[in-house]
mmCIF file of the N, C-alpha and C atoms, coordinates in Angstrom:
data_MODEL
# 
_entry.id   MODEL 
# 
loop_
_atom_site.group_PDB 
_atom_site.id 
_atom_site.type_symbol 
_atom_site.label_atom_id 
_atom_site.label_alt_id 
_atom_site.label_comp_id 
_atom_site.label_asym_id 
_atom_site.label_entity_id 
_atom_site.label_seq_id 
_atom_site.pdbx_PDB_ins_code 
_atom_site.Cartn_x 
_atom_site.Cartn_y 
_atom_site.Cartn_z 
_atom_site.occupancy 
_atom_site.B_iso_or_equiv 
_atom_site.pdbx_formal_charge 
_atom_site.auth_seq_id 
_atom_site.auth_comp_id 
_atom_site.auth_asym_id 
_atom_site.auth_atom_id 
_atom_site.pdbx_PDB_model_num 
ATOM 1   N N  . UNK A 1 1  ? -5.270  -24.118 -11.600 1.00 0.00 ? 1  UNK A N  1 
ATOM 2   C CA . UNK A 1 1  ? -4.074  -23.424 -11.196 1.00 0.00 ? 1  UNK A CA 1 
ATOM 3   C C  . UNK A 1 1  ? -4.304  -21.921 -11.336 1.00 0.00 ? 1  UNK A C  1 
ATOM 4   N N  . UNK A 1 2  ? -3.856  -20.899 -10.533 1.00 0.00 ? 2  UNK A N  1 
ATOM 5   C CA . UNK A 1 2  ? -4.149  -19.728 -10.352 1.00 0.00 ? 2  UNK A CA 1 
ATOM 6   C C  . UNK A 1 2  ? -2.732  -18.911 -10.539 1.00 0.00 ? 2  UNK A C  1 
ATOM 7   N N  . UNK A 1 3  ? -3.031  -17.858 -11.441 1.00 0.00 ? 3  UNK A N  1 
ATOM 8   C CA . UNK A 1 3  ? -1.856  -17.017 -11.737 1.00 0.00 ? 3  UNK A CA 1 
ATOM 9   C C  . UNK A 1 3  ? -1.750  -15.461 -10.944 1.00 0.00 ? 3  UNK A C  1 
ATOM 10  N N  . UNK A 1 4  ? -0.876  -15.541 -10.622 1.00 0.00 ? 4  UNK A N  1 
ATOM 11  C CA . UNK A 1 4  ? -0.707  -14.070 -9.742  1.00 0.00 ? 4  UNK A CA 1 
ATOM 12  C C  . UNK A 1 4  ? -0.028  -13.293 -10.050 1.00 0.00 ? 4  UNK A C  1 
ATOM 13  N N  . UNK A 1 5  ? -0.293  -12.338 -9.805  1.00 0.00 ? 5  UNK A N  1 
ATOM 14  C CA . UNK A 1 5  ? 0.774   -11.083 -10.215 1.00 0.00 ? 5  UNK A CA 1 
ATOM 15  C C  . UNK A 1 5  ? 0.880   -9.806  -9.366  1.00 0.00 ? 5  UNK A C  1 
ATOM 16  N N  . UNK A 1 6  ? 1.756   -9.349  -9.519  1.00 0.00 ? 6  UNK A N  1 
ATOM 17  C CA . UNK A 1 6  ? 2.534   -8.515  -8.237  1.00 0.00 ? 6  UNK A CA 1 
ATOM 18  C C  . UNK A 1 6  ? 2.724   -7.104  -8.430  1.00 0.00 ? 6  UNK A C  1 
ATOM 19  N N  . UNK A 1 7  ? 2.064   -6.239  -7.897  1.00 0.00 ? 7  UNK A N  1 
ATOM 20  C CA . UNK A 1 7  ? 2.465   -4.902  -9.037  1.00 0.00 ? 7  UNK A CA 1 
ATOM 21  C C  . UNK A 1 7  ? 2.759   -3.864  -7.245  1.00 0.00 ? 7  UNK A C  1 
ATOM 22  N N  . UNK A 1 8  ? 4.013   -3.022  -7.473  1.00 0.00 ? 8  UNK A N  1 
ATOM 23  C CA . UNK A 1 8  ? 4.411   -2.118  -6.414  1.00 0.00 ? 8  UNK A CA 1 
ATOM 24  C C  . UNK A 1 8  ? 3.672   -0.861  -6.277  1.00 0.00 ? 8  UNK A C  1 
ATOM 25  N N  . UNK A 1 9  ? 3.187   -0.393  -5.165  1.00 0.00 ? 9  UNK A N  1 
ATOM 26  C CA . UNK A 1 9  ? 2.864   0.774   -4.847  1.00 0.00 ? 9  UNK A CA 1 
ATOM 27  C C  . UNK A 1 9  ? 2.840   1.597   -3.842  1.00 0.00 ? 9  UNK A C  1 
ATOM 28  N N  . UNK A 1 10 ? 2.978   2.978   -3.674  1.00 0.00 ? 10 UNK A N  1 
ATOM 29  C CA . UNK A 1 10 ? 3.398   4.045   -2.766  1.00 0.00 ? 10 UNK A CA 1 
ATOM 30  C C  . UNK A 1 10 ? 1.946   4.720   -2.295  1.00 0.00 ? 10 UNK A C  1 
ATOM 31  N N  . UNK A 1 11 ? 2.324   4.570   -1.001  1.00 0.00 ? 11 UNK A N  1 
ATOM 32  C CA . UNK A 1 11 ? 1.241   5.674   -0.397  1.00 0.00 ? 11 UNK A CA 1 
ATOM 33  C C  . UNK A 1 11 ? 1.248   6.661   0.464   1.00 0.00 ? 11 UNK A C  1 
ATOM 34  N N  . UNK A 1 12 ? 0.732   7.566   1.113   1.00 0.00 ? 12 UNK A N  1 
ATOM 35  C CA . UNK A 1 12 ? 1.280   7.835   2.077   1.00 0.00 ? 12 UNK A CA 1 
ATOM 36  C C  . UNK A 1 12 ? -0.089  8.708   2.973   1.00 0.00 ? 12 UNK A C  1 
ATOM 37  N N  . UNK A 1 13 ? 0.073   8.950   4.212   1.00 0.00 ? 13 UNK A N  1 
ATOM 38  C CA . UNK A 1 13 ? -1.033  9.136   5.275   1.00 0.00 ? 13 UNK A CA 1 
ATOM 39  C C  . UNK A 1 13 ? -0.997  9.953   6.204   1.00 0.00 ? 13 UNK A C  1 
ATOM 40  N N  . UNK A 1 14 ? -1.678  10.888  6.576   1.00 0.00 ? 14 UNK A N  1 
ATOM 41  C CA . UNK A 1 14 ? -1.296  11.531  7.707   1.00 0.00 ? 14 UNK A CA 1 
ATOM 42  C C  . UNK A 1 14 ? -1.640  11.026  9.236   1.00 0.00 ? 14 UNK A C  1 
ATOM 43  N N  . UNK A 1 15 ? -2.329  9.903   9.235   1.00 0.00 ? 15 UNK A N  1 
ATOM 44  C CA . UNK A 1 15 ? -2.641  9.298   9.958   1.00 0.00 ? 15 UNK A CA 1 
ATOM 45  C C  . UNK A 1 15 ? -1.669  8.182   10.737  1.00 0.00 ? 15 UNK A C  1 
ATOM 46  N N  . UNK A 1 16 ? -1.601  7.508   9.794   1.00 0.00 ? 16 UNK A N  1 
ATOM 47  C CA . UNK A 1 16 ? -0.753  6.339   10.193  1.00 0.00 ? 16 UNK A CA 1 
ATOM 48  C C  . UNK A 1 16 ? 0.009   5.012   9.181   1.00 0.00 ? 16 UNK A C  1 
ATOM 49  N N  . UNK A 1 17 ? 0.715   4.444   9.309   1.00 0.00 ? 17 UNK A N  1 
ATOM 50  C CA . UNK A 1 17 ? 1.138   3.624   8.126   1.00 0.00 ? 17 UNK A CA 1 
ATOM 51  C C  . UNK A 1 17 ? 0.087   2.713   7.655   1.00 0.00 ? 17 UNK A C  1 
ATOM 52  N N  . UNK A 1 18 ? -0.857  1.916   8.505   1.00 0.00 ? 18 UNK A N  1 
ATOM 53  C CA . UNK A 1 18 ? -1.656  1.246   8.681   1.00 0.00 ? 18 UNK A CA 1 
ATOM 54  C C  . UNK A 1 18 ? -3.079  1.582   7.570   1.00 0.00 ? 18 UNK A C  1 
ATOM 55  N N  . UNK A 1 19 ? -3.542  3.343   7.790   1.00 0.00 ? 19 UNK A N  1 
ATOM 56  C CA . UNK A 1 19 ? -4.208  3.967   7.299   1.00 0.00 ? 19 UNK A CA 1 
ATOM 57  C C  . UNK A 1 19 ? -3.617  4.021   5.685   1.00 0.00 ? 19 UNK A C  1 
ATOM 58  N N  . UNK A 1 20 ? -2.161  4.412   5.674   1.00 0.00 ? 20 UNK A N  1 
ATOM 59  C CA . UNK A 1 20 ? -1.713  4.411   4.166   1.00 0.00 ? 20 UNK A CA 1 
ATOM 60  C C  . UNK A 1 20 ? -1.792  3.000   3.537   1.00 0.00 ? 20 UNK A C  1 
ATOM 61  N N  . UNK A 1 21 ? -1.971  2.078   3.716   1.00 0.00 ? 21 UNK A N  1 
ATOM 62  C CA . UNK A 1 21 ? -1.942  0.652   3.272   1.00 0.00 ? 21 UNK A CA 1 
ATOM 63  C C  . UNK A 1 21 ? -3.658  0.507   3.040   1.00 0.00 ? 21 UNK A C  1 
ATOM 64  N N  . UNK A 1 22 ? -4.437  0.773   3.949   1.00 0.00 ? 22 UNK A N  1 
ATOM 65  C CA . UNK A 1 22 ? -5.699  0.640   3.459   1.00 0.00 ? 22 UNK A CA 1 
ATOM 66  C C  . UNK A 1 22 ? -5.632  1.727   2.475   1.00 0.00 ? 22 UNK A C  1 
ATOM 67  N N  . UNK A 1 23 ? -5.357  2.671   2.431   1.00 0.00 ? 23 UNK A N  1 
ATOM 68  C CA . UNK A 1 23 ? -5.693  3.583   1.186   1.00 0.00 ? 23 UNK A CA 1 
ATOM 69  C C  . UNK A 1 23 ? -5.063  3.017   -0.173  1.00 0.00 ? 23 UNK A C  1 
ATOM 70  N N  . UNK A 1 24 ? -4.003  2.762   -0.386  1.00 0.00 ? 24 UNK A N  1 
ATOM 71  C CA . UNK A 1 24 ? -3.429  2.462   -1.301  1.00 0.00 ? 24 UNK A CA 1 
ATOM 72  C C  . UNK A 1 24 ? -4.212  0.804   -2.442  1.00 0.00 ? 24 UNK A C  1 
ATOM 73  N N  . UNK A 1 25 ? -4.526  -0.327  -1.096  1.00 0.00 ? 25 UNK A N  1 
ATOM 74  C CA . UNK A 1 25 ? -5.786  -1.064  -0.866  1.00 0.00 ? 25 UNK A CA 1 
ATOM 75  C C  . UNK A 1 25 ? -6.435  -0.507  -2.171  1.00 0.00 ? 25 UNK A C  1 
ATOM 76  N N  . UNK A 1 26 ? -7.415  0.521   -1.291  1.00 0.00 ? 26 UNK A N  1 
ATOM 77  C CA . UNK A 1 26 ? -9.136  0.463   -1.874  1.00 0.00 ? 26 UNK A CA 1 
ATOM 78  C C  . UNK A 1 26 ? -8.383  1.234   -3.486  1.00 0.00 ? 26 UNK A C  1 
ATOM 79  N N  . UNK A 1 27 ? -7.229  1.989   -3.340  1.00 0.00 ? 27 UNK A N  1 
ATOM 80  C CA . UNK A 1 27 ? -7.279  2.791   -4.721  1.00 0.00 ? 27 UNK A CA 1 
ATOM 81  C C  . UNK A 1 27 ? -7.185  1.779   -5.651  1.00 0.00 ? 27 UNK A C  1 
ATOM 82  N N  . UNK A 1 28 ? -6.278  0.663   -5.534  1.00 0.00 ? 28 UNK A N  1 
ATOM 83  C CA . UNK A 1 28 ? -5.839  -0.364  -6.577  1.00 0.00 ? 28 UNK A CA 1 
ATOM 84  C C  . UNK A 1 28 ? -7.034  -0.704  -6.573  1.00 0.00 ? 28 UNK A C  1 
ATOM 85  N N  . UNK A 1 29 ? -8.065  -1.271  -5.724  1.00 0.00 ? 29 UNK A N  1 
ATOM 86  C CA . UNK A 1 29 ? -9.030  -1.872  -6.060  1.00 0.00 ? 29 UNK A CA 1 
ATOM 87  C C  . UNK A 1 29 ? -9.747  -1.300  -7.058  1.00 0.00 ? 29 UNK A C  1 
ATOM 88  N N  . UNK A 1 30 ? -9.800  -0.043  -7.554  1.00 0.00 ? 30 UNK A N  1 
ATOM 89  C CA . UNK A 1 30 ? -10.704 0.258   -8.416  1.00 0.00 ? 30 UNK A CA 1 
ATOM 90  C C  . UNK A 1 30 ? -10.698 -0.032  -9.974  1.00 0.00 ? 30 UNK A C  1 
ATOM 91  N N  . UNK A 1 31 ? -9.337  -0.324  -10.066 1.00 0.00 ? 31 UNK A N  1 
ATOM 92  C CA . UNK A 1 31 ? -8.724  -1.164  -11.535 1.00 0.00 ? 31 UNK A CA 1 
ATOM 93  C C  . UNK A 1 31 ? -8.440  -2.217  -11.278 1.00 0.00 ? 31 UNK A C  1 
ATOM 94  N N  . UNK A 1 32 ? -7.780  -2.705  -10.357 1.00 0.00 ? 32 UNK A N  1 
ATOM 95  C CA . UNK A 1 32 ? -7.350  -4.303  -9.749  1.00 0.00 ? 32 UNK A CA 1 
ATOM 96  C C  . UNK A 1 32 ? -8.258  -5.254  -9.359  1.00 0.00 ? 32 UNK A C  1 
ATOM 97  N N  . UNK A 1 33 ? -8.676  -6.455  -9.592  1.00 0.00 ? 33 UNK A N  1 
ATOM 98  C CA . UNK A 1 33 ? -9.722  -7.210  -9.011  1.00 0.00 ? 33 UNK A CA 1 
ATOM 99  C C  . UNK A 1 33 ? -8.945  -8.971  -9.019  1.00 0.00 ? 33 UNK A C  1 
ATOM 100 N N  . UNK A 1 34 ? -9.933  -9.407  -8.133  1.00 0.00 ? 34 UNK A N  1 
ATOM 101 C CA . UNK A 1 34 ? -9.123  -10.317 -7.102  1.00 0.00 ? 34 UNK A CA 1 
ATOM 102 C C  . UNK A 1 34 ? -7.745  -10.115 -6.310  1.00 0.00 ? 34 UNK A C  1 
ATOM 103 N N  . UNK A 1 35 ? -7.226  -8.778  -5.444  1.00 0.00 ? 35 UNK A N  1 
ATOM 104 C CA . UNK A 1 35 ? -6.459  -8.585  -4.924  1.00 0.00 ? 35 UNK A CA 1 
ATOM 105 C C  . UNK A 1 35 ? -6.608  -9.649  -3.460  1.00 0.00 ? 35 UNK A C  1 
ATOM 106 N N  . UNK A 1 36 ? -5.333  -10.316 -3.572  1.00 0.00 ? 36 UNK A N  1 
ATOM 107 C CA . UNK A 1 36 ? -5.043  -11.532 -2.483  1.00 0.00 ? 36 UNK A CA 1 
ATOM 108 C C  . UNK A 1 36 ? -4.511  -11.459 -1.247  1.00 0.00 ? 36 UNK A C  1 
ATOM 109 N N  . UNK A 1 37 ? -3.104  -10.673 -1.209  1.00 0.00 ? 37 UNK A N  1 
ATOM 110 C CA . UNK A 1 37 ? -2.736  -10.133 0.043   1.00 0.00 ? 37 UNK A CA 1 
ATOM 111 C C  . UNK A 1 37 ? -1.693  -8.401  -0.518  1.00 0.00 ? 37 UNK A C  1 
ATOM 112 N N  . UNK A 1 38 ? -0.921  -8.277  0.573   1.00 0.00 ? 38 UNK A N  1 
ATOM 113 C CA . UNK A 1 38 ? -0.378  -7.297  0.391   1.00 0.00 ? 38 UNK A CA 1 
ATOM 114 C C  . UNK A 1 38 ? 1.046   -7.548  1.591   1.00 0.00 ? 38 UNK A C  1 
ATOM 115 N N  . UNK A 1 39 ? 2.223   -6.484  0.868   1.00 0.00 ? 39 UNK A N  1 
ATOM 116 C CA . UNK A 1 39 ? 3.121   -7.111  1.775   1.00 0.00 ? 39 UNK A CA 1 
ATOM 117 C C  . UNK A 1 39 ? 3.634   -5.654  2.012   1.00 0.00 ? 39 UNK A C  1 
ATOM 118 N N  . UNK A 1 40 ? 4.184   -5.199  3.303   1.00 0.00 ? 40 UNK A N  1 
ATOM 119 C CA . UNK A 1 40 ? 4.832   -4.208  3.413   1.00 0.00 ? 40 UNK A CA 1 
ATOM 120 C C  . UNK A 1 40 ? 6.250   -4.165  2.668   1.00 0.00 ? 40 UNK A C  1 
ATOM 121 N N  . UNK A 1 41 ? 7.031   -3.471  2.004   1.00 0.00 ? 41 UNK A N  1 
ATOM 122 C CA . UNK A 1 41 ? 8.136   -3.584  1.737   1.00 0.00 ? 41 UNK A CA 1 
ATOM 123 C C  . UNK A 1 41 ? 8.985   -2.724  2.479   1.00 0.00 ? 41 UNK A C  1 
ATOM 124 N N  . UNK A 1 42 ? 8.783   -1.204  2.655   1.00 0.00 ? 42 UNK A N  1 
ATOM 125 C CA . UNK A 1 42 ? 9.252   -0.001  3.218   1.00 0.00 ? 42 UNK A CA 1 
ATOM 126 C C  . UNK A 1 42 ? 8.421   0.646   4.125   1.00 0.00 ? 42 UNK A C  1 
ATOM 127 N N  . UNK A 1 43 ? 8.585   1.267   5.202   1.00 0.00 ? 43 UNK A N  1 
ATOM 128 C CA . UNK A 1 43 ? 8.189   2.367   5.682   1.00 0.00 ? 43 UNK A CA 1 
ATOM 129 C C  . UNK A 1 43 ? 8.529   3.726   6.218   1.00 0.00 ? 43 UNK A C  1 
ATOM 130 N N  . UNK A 1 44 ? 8.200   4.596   5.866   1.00 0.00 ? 44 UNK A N  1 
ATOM 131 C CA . UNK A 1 44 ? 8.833   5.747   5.994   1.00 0.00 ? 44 UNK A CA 1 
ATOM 132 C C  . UNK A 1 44 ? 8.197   6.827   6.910   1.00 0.00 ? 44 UNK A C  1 
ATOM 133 N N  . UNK A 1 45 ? 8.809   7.744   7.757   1.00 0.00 ? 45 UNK A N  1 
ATOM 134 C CA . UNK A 1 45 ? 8.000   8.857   8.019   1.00 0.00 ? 45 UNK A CA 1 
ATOM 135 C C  . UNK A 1 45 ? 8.663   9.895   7.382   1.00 0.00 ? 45 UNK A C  1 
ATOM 136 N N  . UNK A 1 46 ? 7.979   11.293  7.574   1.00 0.00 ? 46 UNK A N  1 
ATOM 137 C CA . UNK A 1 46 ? 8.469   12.282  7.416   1.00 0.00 ? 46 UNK A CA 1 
ATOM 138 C C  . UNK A 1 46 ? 8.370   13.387  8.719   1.00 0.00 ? 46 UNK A C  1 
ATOM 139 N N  . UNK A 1 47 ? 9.350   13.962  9.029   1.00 0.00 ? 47 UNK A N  1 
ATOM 140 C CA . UNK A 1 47 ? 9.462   14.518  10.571  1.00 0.00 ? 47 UNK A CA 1 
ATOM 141 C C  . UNK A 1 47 ? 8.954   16.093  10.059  1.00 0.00 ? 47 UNK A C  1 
ATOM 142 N N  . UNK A 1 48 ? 8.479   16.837  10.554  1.00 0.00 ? 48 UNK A N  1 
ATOM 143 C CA . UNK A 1 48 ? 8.634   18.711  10.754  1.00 0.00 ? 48 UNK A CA 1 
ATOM 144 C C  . UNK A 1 48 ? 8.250   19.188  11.978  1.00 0.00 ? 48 UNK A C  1 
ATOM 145 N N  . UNK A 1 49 ? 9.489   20.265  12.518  1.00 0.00 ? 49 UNK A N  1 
ATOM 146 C CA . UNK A 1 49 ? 9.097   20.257  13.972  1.00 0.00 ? 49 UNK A CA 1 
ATOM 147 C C  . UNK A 1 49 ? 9.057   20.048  14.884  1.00 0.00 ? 49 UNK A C  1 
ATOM 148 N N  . UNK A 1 50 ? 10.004  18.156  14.783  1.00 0.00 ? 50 UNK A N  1 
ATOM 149 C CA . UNK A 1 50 ? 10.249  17.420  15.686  1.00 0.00 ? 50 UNK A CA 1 
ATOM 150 C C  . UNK A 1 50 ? 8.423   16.627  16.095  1.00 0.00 ? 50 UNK A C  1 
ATOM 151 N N  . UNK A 1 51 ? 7.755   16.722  15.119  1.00 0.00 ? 51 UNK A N  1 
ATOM 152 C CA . UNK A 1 51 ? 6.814   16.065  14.665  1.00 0.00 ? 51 UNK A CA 1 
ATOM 153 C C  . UNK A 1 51 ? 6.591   15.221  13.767  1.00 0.00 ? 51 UNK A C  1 
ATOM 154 N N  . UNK A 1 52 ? 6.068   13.738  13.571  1.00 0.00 ? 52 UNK A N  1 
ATOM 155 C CA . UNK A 1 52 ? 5.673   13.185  12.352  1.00 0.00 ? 52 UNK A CA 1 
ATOM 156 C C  . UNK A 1 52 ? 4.421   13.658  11.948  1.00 0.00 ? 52 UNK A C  1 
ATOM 157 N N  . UNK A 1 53 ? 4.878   13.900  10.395  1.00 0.00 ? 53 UNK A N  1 
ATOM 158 C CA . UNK A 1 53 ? 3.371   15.116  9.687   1.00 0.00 ? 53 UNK A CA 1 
ATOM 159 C C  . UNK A 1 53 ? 3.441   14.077  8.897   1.00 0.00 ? 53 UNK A C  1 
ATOM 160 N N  . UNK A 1 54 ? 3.745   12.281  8.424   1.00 0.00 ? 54 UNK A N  1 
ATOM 161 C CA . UNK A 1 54 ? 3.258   11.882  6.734   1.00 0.00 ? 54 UNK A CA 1 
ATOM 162 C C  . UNK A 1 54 ? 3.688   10.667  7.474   1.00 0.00 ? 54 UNK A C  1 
ATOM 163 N N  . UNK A 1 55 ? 2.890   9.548   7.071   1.00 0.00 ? 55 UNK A N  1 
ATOM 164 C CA . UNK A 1 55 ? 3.485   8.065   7.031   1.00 0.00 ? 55 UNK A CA 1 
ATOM 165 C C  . UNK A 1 55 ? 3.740   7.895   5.763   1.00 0.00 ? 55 UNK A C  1 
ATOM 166 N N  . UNK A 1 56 ? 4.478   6.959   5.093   1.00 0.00 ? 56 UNK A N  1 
ATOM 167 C CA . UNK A 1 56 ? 4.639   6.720   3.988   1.00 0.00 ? 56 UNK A CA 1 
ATOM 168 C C  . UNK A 1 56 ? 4.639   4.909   3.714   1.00 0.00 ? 56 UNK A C  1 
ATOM 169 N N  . UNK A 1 57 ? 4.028   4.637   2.356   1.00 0.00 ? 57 UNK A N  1 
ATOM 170 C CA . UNK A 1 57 ? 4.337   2.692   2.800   1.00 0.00 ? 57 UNK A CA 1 
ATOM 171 C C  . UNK A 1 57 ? 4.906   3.093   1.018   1.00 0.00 ? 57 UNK A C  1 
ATOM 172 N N  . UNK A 1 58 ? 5.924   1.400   0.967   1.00 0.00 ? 58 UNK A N  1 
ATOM 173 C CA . UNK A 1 58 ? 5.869   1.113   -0.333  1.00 0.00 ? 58 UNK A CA 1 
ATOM 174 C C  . UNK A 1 58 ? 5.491   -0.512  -0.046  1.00 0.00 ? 58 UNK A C  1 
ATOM 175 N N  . UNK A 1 59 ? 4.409   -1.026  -0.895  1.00 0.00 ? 59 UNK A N  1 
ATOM 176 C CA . UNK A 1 59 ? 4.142   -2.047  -0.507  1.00 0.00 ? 59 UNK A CA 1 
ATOM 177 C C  . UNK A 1 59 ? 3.804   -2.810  -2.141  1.00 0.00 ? 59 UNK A C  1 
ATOM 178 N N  . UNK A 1 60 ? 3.469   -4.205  -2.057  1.00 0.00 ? 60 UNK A N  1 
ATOM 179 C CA . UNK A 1 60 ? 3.174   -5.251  -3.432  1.00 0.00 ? 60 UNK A CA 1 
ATOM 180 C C  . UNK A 1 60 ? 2.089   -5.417  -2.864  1.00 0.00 ? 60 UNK A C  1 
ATOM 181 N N  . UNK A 1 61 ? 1.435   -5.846  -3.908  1.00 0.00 ? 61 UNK A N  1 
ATOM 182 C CA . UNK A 1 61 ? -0.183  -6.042  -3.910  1.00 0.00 ? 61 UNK A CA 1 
ATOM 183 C C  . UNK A 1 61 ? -0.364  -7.289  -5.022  1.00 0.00 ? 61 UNK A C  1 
ATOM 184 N N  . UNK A 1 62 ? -0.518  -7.982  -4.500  1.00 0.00 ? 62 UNK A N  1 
ATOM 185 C CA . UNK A 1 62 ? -0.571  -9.757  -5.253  1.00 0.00 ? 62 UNK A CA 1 
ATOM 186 C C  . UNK A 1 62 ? -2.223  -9.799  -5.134  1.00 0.00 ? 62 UNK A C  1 
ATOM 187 N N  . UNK A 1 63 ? -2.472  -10.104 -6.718  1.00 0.00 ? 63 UNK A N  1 
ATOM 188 C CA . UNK A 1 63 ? -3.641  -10.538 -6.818  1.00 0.00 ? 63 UNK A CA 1 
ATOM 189 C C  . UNK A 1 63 ? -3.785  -11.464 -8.489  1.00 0.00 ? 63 UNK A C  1 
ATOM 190 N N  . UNK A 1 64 ? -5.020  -12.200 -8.021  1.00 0.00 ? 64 UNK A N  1 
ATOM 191 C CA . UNK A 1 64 ? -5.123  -13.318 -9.467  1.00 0.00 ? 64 UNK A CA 1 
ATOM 192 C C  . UNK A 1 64 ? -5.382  -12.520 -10.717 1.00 0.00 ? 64 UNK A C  1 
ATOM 193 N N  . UNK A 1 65 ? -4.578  -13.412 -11.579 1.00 0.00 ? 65 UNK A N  1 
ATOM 194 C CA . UNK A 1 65 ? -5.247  -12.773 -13.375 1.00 0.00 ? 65 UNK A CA 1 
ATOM 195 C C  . UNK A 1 65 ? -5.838  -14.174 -13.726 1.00 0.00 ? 65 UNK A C  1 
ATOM 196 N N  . UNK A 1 66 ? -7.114  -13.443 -14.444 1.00 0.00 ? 66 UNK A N  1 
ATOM 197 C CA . UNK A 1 66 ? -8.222  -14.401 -14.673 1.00 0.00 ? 66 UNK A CA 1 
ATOM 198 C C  . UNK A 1 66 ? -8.086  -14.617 -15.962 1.00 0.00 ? 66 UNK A C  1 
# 
């Protein structure tokens, strides 16, 4: 039986929301191990200019404790 656990986190991108989710990804990965999936919860932009200058995600990151 496998135990999981769920921990929230914020990112954000100038690229794209997509880009902020892989970033947020590889950062957990560097303390986090066996990360399983990931779920969007929020997404945000930020406008200036009548431009989007920031994606923003808040997302869960489910992975096993060993």
């Amino acid at each position: 039986m496998a135990v999981l656990k769920v921990i929230e986190v914020l990112s954000n991108s100038e690229k794209s929301w997509e880009d902020a989710t892989k970033k947020a990804v590889k950062h957990a990965a560097k303390s986090v191990k066996n990360i399983r999936s990931v779920y969007i919860q929020e997404q945000q932009a930020v406008v200036k200019d009548q431009e989007v200058t920031e994606f923003r995600v808040n997302l869960k990151i489910t992975f096993e404790v060993n």
